[in-house]
C-alpha positions in Angstrom: -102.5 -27.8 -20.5 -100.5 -30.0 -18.2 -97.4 -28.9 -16.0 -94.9 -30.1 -18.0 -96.6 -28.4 -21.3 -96.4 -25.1 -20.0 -93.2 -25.6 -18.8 -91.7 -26.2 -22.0 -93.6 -23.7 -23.8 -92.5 -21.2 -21.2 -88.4 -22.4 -22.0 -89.2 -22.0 -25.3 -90.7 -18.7 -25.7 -87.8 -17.4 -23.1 -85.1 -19.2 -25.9 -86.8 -17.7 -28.6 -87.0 -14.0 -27.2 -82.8 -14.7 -26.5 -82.2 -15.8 -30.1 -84.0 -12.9 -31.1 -82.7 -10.5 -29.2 -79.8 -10.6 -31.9 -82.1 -9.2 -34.9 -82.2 -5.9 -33.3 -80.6 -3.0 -35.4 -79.5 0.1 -33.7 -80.4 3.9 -35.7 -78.2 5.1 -38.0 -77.4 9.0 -39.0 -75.4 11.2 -36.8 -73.2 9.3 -34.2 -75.9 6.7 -33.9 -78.6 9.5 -33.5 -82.0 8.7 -36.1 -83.2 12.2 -37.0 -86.2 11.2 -38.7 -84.4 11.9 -42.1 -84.8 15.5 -41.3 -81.1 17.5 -41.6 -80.2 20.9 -39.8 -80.2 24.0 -41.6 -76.5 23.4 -41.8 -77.1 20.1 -43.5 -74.2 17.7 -45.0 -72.0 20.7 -46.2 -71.7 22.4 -42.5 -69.0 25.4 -42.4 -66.5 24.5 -45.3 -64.6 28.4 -44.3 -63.7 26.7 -41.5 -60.6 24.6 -42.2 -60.9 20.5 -41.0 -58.1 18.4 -41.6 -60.3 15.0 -41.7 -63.0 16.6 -44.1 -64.3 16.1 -47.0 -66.5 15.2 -50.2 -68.0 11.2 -50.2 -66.7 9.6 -53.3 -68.8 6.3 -52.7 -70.9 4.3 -50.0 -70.6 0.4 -50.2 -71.8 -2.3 -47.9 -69.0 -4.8 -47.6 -69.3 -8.4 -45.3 -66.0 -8.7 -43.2 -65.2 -11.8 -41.4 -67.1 -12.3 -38.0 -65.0 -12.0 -34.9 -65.0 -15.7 -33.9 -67.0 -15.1 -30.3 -70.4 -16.5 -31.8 -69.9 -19.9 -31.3 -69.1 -19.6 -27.8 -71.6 -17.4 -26.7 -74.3 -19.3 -28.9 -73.1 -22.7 -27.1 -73.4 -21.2 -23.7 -76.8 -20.0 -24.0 -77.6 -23.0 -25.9 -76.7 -25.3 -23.5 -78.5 -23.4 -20.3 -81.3 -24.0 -22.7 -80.7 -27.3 -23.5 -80.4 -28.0 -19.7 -83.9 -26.2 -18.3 -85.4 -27.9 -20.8 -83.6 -31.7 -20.3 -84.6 -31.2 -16.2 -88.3 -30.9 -17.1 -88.3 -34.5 -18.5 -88.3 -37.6 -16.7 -87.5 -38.4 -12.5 -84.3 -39.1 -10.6 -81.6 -40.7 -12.6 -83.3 -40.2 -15.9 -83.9 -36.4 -15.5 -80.4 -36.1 -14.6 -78.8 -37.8 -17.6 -82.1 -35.9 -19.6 -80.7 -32.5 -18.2 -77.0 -33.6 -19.3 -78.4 -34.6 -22.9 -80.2 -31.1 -23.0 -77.3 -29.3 -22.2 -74.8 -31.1 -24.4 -77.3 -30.7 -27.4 -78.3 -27.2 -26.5 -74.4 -26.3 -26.4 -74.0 -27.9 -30.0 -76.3 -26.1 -31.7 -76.3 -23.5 -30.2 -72.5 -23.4 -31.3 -73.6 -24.0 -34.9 -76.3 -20.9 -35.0 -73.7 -17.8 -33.0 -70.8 -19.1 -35.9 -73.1 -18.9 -38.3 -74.6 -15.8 -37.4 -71.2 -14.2 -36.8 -69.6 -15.5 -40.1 -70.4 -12.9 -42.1 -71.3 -8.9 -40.3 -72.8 -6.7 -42.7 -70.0 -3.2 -42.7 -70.2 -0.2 -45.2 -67.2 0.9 -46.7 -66.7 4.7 -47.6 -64.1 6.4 -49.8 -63.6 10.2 -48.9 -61.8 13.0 -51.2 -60.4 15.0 -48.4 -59.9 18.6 -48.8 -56.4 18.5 -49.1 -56.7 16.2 -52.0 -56.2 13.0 -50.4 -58.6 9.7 -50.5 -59.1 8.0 -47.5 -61.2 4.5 -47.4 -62.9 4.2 -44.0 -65.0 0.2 -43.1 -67.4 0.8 -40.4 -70.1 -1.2 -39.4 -72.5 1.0 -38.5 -74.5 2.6 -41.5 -73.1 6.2 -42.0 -76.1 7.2 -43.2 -74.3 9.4 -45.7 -74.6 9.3 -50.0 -72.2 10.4 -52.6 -71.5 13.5 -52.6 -72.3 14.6 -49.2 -69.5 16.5 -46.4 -68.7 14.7 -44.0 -65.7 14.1 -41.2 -63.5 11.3 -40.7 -62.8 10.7 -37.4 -60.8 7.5 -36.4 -62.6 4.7 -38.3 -66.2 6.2 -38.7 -67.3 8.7 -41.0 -69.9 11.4 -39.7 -71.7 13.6 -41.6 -71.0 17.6 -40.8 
């Protein structure tokens, strides 16, 4: 294997371990904790003698797609065109590996553009409806996975739902 072959396969395993980098998922369960899908003797239902104003009985779970924040594209072209440009000054000598590190980059920023929209455009979310205790429904989107079913107690605190 010659110089320039290892080279590029050394860009490309680097480019590919960035693009992948966004498949990770985080745990889910309590406040981002995985417990092994073991619960505490308390379980979901905690202390219900004790009164909480944001508590109550889960009504339904639903994953919902919102609308991606926009910052994809950017940060997908960036990357893209470092990329673009560490590969594009491996080719050629003098004037040609400078316009070849210019192509790179300018390609690299492109589609790399293309892949962070589209992988922005549409974020997974889980909508929950909660009866309260007082009576009241609230409808809380979060994108992390509650980790929560129908029926189960749980709190609402700002925009996430924990179980209790």
């Amino acid at each position: 294997m010659n110089a320039l072959t290892s080279k590029f396969a050394l860009a490309t395993a680097m480019t590919a371990g960035l693009a992948l980098t966004g498949c990770a998922t985080a745990p889910y369960g309590n406040n981002g904790g995985y417990n092994g899908g073991y619960q505490s003797q308390q379980g979901n239902y905690g202390n219900r003698n004790a009164r909480c104003q944001s508590c109550g009985v889960v009504q339904e779970v639903q994953q919902v797609y919102t609308s991606g924040s926009g910052n994809g594209g950017t940060l997908g072209a960036i990357i893209g065109a470092v990329a673009g440009g560490v590969l594009g000054n491996q080719v050629g000598k003098g004037d040609g590996r400078k316009a070849a590190t210019v192509a790179g980059a300018v390609a690299g920023g492109v589609v790399g553009n293309q892949v962070g929209k589209h992988n922005s455009s549409g974020d997974a979310a889980w909508r929950v409806v909660v009866r309260l205790d007082n009576g009241q429904y609230v409808t809380v989107t979060q994108r992390e996975n509650p980790g929560v079913r129908n029926g189960d107690y749980v709190e609402v605190r700002g925009d996430h739902v924990y179980s209790r």
